[in-house]
C-alpha positions in Angstrom: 0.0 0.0 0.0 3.0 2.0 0.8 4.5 1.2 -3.0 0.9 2.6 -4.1 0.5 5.7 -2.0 3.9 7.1 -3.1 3.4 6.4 -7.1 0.1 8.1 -6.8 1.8 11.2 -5.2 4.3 11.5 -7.0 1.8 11.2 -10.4 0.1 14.0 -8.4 3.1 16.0 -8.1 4.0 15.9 -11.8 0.0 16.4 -12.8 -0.6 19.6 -10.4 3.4 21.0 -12.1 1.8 20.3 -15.6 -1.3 22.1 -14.5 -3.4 19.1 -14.5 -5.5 20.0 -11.3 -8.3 17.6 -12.1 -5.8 14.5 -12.3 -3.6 15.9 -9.6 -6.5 16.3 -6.7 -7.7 12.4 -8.2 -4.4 11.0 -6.7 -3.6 13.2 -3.9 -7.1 12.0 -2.8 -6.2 8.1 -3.9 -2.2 8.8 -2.4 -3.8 9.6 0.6 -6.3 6.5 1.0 -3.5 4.2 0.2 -1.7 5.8 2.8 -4.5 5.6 5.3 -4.9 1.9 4.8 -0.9 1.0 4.8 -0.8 3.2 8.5 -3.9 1.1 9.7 -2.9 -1.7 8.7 1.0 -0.8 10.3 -1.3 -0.5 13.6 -2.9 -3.4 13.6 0.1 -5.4 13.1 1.7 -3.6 15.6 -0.6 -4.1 18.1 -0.5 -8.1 17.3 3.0 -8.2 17.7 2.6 -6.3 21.2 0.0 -8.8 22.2 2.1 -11.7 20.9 5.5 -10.7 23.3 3.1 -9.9 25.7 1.8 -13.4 26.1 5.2 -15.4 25.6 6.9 -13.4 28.2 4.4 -14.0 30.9 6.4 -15.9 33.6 3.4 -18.8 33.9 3.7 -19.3 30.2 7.3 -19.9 30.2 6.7 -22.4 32.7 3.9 -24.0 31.4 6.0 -24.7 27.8 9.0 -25.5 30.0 6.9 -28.4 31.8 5.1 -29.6 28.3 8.9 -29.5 26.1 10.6 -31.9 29.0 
């Protein structure tokens, strides 16, 4: 999405310097729903992978798999 957001700015950038306004808001307004989806999707995988090292370093857990792996 990231890839995405970036080529449609950039195809903004050049439309709005050839005086294409029409094109140029087009994109900015796609650039920027790409780039809304890539940062909520950043988020959500963020907060997984907060929610994943949370779990594995609870002190019970790494008991419970050192019991179960012995």
């Amino acid at each position: 999405m990231l890839r995405w957001a970036i080529i449609c700015l950039v195809i903004s950038l050049i439309a709005g310097g050839l005086g294409f306004t029409g094109i140029s808001g087009f994109t900015k307004r796609l650039s920027m729903i790409f780039f809304a989806l890539f940062f909520i999707g950043f988020l959500i995988l963020l907060g997984f992978a907060y929610l994943v090292v949370g779990a594995t370093a609870h002190p019970a857990l790494a008991s419970a798999i050192a019991a179960i792996s012995t």
